[in-house]
N, C-alpha and C positions, 0 to 999 in steps of 0.2 A: 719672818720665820714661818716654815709651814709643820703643822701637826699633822696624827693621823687621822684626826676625821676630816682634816680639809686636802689630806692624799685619797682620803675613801671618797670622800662626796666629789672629787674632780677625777677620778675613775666612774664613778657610778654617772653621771652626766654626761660624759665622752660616751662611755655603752649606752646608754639610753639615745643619746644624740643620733648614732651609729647604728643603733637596733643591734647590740650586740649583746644576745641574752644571756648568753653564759659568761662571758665576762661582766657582766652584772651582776651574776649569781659570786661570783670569785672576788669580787672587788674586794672583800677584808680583805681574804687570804694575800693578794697583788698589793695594797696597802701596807700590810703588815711586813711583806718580802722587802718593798720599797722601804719603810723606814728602818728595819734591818742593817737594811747595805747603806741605808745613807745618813743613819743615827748608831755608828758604832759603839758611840759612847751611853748611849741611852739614855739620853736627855731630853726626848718626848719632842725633839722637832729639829729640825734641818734648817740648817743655815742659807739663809737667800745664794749668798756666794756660791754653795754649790749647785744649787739649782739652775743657777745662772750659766754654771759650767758646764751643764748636761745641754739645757737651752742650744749653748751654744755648741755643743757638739752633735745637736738634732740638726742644727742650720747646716752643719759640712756636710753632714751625710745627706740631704735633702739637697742640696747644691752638688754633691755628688753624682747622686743619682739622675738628676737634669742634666748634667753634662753629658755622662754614658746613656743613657736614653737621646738626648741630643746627634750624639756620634756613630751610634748605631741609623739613625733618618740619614744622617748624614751617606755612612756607609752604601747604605740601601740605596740610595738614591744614587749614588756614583756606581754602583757594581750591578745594581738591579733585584728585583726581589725574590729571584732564587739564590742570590750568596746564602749559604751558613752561617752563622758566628758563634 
């Protein structure tokens, strides 16, 4: 189970990692959104399960996006690099 301080400390670590200072400066406010949507109940922590959920629906869209990035080289390369898309 995750808490809000360990949504805030794994936001605040990600913008520090990133050099991303204002979302460092935002990390409660982004914490506090996060356990919002993902503690309706307000039980001070998230259930793995859903985490798990999200997890795995960061992996589609990142497998996504590799593919259409993939298909556009592809594109490119059959049509040439003045096509459109």
């Amino acid at each position: 189970m995750f808490n809000y301080v360990f949504i805030f400390q794994i936001i605040c670590l990600s913008a520090t990692t990133n050099k991303l200072s204002n979302i460092q400066k935002q990390a409660e406010e982004y914490a506090a959104l996060i356990m919002e949507e993902l503690d309706p109940d307000d039980t001070g922590f998230i259930m793995v399960i859903i985490t798990y959920k999200i997890i795995l629906y960061a992996t589609d869209l990142i497998f996504l996006f590799i593919f259409f990035t993939w298909l556009l080289v592809v594109l490119r390369l059959l049509f040439g690099h003045s096509a459109d898309f």
